[in-house]
N, C-alpha and C positions, 0 to 999 in steps of 0.2 A: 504494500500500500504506500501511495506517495505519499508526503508531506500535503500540510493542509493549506500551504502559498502554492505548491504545486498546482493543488487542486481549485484553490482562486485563479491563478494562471488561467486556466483551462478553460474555467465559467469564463475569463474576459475573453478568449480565441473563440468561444463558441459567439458571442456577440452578433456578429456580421449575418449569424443564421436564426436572429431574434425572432423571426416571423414566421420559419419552417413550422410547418406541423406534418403530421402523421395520424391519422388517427385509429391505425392498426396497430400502432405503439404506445399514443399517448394524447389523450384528449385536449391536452394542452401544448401551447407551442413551445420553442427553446425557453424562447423568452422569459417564459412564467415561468419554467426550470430554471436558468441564470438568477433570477429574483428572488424566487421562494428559499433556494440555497442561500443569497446573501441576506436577505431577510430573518435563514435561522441562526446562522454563521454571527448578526449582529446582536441580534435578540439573546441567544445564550449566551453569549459574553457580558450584554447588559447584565442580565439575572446573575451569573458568575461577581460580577463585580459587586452587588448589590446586596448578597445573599452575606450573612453573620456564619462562620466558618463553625462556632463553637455548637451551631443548631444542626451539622450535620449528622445522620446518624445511618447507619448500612445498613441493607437488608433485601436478601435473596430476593431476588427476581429471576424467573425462570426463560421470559423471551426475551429479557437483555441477556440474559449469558447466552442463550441458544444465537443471538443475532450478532454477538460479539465474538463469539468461536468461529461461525462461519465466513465474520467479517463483507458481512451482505446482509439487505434488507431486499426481503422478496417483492415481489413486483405485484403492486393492487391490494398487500396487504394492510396499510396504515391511510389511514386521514387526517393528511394536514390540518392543525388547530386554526383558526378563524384569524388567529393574531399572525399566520406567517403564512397565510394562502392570497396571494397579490389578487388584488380585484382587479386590477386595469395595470395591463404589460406597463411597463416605463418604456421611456424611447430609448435609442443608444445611449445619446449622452445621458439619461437621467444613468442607466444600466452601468455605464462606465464612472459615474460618481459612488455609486453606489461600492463598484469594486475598492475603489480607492481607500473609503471607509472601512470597509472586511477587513483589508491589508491591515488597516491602522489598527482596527482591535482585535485582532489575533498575535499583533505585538505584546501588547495589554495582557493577554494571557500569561505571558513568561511572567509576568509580574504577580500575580494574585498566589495567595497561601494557598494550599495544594488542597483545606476542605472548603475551599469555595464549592458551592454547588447552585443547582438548577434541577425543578423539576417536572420531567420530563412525564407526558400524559400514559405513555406507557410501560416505561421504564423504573419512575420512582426517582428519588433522589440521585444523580447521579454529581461525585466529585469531580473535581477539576480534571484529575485523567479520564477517566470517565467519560467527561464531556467532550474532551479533546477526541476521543476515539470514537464517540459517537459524531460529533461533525466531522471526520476523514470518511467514516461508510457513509455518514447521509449524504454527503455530497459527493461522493463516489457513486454512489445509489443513481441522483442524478443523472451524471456525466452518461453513464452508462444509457440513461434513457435519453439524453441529448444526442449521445453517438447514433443510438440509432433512429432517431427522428432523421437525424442529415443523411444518413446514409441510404434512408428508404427514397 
């Protein structure tokens, strides 16, 4: 799995195909892929930053481990929360502002105390690694369905 600038990399290359769709693959365009990833990529780092480290506390969850072992989230399984499902694509430049900002607070991350947390609708609390590794599959999750919107 690459790094999670890689993987911003990626979402800015795919930009140019903001309009493709598919909809053997995916009801939604690049576009709203590129978005809904930096949308989560920003939003869990706000909550990471926000969250009292001393209130976290662990406990088994059976589809984070299963989705973390296989390092994949299956495809049609989950529904984006209301708070990071883009109602209206952004244009390039809003798109390419928007990467700008991911870059900036995935920096942010090296900084925060390790039980920073966030919690996640299906998951549960997850810590700062935790979160870091859950934004590398989700947005990998993505990529993977942007690869194949362009390529159809």
């Amino acid at each position: 799995m690459q790094s999670l600038s890689a993987y911003i990399q990626a979402l800015e290359d795919s930009i140019p195909h903001a309009d493709k769709i598919s909809p053997t693959v995916s009801s939604a365009a690049v576009g709203w892929h590129v978005q809904h990833c930096l949308m989560v990529i920003t939003g869990i780092t706000n909550q990471l930053k926000k969250s009292d480290p001393s209130q976290y506390k662990y406990s088994f969850n059976k589809i984070r481990t299963l989705v973390y072992l296989m390092n994949k989230i299956p495809r049609g399984r989950g529904k984006a929360p209301s708070v990071v499902n883009p109602v209206e694509v952004f244009s390039a430049p809003q798109l390419y502002q928007m990467i700008q900002s991911a870059k900036e607070v995935i920096e942010e991350i090296k900084t925060l105390p390790k039980h920073s947390y966030f919690m996640h609708p299906y998951f549960g609390m997850l810590h700062l690694r935790s979160s870091h590794k859950f934004l590398n599959i989700h947005t990998n999750h993505h990529l993977k369905i942007i690869k194949d919107i362009v390529k159809s």
